[in-house]
Residue, then its C-alpha position, 0 to 999 in steps of 0.5 A: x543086726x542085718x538090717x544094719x548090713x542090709x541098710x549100708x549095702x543100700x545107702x552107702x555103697x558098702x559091698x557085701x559077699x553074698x557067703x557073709x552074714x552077721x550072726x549071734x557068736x558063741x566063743x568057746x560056747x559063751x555068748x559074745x553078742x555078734x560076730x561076722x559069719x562066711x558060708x564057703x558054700x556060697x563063695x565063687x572063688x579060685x583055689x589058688x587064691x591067696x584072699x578072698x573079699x568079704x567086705x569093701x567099704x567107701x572111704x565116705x562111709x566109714x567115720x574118722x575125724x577126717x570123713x566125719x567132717x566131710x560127711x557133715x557139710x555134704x549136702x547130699x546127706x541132708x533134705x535140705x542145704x539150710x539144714x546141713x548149715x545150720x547143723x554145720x554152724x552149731x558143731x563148728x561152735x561148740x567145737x570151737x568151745x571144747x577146744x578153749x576148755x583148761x586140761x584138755x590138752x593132756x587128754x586129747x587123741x583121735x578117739x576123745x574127738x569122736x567121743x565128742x562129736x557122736x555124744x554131741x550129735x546124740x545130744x542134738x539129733x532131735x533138734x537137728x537134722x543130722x547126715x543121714x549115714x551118720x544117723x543111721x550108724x549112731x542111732x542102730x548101732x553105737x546107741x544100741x551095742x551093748x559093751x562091758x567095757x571101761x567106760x561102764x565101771x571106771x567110777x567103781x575102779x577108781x579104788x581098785x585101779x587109781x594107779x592105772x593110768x588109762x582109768x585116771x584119764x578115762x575119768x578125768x575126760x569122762x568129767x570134763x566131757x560131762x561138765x561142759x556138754x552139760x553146761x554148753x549143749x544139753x540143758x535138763x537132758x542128763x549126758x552121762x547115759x549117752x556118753x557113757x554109751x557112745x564111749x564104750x561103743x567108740x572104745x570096742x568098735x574102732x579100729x587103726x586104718x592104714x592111710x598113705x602119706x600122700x599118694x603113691x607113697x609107700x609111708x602111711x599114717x593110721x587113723x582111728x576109725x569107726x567101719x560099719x559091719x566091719x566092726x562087727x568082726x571079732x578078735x583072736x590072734x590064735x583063730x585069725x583067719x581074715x584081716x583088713x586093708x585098703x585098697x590104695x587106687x579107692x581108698x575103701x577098707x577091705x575085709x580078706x579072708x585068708x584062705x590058708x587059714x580057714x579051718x578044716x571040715x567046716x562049710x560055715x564058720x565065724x571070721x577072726x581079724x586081729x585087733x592087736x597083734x599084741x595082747x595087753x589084757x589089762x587094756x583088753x578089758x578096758x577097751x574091749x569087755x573081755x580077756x582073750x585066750x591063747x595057748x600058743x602066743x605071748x599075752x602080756x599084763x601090766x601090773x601097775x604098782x599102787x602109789x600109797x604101797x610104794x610110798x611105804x617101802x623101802x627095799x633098802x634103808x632110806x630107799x623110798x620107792x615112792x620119791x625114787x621113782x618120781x624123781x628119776x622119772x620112771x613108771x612104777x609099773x612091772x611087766x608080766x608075759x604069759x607063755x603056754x600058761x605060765x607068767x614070768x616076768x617080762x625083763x627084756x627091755x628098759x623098762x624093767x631095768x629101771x625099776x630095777x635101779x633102786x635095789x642096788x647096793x653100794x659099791x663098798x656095802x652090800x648092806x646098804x644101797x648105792x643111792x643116796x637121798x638128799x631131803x634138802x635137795x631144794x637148796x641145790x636148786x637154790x645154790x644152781x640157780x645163782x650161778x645160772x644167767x637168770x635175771x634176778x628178779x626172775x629167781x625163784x626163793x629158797x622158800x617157794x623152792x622147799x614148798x615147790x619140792x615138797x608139793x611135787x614130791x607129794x602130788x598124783x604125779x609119777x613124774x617131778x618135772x624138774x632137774x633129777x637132783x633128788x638123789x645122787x649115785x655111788x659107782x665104780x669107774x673102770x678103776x674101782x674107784x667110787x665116785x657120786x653124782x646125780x644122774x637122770x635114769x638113762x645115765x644111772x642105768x648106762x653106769x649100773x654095774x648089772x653086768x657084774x653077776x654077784x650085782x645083778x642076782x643081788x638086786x633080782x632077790x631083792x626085787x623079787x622079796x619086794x614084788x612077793x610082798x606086793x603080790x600078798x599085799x594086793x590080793x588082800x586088797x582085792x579079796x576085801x573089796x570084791x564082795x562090796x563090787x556090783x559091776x560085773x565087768x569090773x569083777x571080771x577084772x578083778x578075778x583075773x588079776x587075782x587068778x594072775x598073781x595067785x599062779x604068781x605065788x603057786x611057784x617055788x620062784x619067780x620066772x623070769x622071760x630071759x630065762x625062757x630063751x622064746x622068742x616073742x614079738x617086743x613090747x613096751x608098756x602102753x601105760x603112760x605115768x599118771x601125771x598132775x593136771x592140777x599142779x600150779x607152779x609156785x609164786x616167783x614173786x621178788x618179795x619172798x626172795x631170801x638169802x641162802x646160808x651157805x655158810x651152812x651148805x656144801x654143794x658137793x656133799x652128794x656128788x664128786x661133780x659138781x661143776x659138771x652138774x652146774x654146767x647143764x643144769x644151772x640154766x634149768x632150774 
């Protein structure tokens, strides 16, 4: 990959310390394809220098959505001005196109549109003249780099790992892309090779570079970006000796080499830049191939419940998991850190908190639970959409209510975008004395009683009898399905999840972060609930309007406040 140094240094403007080198990487001893090398002997530099610069590349030279662009109506990158227009033309078009394309709109970020446009210029290069810069990168780096990484094994993970959002999006976008760059640019040229390669490439190499909001200004923005030779720098947080930035007065990216951090004795040694200051694993493999070490940081994995499990379980009776955590809007995932080679249960933020909502007893039984399940809730809807200022011919009928409900509660989505009026809360007042009422999670939470010790330990063990039994119930999955698994990035993936939950399972209990009294840098999860894109509302139409029996109905069955209720949510409904 010199000549890829050599090539930008010559045609791009890129600076390159003479000490650095791109070169085969061994981490630990195992091959890790290319990695960023410097040479102190070959370094001019004063001892009292905090930084040394290694790299600094153009603004012009480097592809985020905002350069890409520009790079593609400059007429210096092509032989011609007619063929950087026509080129120009035909991007503009199907871009156009892409964007008018139903679900779009819940996938898109910076990296879906650099996806999009390096596989569409890969699709149309040997029709078109394509920049210069742009070619030489698509064609000797993101066609070449070889990464095992998501977007080579979400098919096969889609058993394993469905519940993970980031494989559900990744193959509902990997879908669409393929569907409409075949149907829009491609003909008989099959796009699923090139896109699967121009992704994974995108997905390991590109990094978040700062850019400030206007000039002078201390607010900046990141944006996603592909750097040349910079991306050949590989990740640690523990060996970090070098990281990037901008120069503010050029706007080039910069590599620096931490001189307090080079290792000791040594003349030559590999260059660490930081991908993350925080190391979720689970992402780590899906963006990157692989899983990071570290003795002394914190590293965190997200275990992301399976859906069909939690349909199943009940931790207290008439608790289903499933529908308590759609209704209430909560992602039904739990938090692991690993700290000096032990995972504990990270319970420091809000997140666990609300998984935890569910295995609270009642007030005055600690044998069954303070949440209540209203299987009819589809006629409080009814009922509150009476008393709303909706025009009549507007309502929604009892029918489409029940049917709506049944849908949402049923559907992929970890979130029912209604109302939370599902299920209702026992509590005490300062008073003691026990009242009900239907409260979304923020509420339930801020009148949870987890500051009441015999509360709190109660719902821990329940939790904990809950998780033990997932745990157990998620290795055998894992065992059964590894021998039927041929790729290996994904059997990487599954051996670490089972190294994780066995060590889980090694110890007499669960250990839980706040109990370790370490300090570690915050982290909420970076998965987001999987959502519905296929949901359809249902028919409003007047002609199934029905009459509610109210003689047979009593609104306040499950909450001492129901005028309250009717007040906020009469108009939502």
């Amino acid at each position: 990959m010199s000549s890829v140094v050599d090539w930008f240094t010559k045609n791009a403007n890129v600076k390159v310390n003479e000490a650095l080198s791109v070169e085969n990487s061994f981490f630990e001893g195992i091959p890790s394809g290319y990695g960023l090398f410097v040479d102190l002997s070959s370094i001019n530099y004063d001892a009292k220098s905090e930084t040394v610069e290694l790299l600094r590349i153009p603004r012009l030279a480097t592809f985020s959505l905002d350069t890409l662009l520009e790079m593609i109506k400059d007429e210096t990158q092509y032989s011609s001005k007619g063929n950087m227009e026509r080129l120009n033309a035909k991007v503009r078009a199907v871009f156009s196109r892409f964007l008018e394309l139903d679900g779009l709109k819940n996938l898109l970020s910076e990296t879906t549109i650099l996806v999009f446009y390096f596989t569409l210029l890969a699709l149309l290069k040997d029709e078109y003249e394509l920049p210069k810069t742009l070619r030489f990168y698509l064609e000797n780096v993101l066609l070449q780099v070889k990464v095992d990484n998501g977007p080579m094994f979400y098919e096969q993970a889609k058993e394993l790992y469905g519940q993970y959002s980031i494989f559900v999006a990744l193959k509902d976008l990997m879908d669409l892309l393929e569907d409409f760059l075949q149907n829009n640019v491609s003909g008989n040229q099959s796009v699923v090779p090139v896109l699967r390669q121009v992704y994974a490439a995108i997905s390991s190499r590109s990094l978040e570079i700062p850019d400030e909001v206007a000039e002078s200004s201390e607010d900046f923005v990141v944006n996603t970006t592909l750097v040349p030779v910079l991306d050949f720098a590989n990740h640690s947080n523990e060996l970090k000796n070098a990281h990037f930035d901008i120069d503010r007065q050029t706007q080039d990216v910069l590599l620096l080499l931490e001189m307090d951090r080079i290792p000791a004795n040594v003349t030559k040694f590999e260059i660490f830049i930081s991908y993350s200051p925080v190391e979720d694993l689970i992402s780590f493999i899906y963006y990157y191939g692989f899983v990071p070490t570290s003795a002394d940081k914190c590293q965190f994995m997200s275990i992301s419940l399976d859906r069909e499990y939690l349909r199943d379980q009940e931790p207290m009776p008439d608790v289903n998991l499933r529908l308590f955590y759609k209704w209430l809007k909560i992602n039904p995932v739990v938090q692991l850190i690993k700290y000096q080679n032990r995972w504990y249960i990270y319970d420091s933020n809000e997140q666990f908190a609300y998984f935890l909502l569910p295995f609270m007893h009642s007030p005055d039984n600690e044998s069954t639970s303070c949440w209540t399940y209203d299987p009819n809730c589809y006629r409080i809807f009814w009922y509150f959409q009476q008393h709303s200022t909706k025009k009549k011919e507007n309502y929604t009928s009892i029918n489409d209510y029940k049917d709506m409900i049944a849908s949402l509660e049923n559907d992929r989505s970890d979130l029912i975008d209604l109302p939370q009026l599902g299920w209702s809360m026992s509590f005490q007042d300062d008073d003691l004395n026990t009242h009900r009422g239907r409260f979304p999670k923020e509420q339930a939470l801020a009148l949870a009683p987890f500051n009441n010790a015999r509360t709190f330990t109660n719902a821990i063990d329940l939790f904990a009898k809950f998780f033990l039994s997932y745990i157990e119930w998620r290795l055998n999955k894992l065992r059964n399905s590894e021998p039927h698994l041929t790729s290996a990035p994904l059997k990487q993936l599954v051996q670490f999840e089972k190294s994780v939950l066995l060590q889980l399972l090694s110890e007499p209990q669960l250990h839980y972060w706040t109990d370790q009294r370490t300090d570690c840098e915050n982290y909420d999860c970076i998965l987001r609930p999987l959502q519905n894109n296929a949901h359809q509302d249902a028919d409003h139409s007047v002609s199934s309007l029905e009459s509610l029996p109210l003689e047979n109905y009593h609104p306040e069955e499950f909450t001492d406040f129901i005028q309250e209720e009717l007040k906020l949510y009469a108009n939502l409904v």
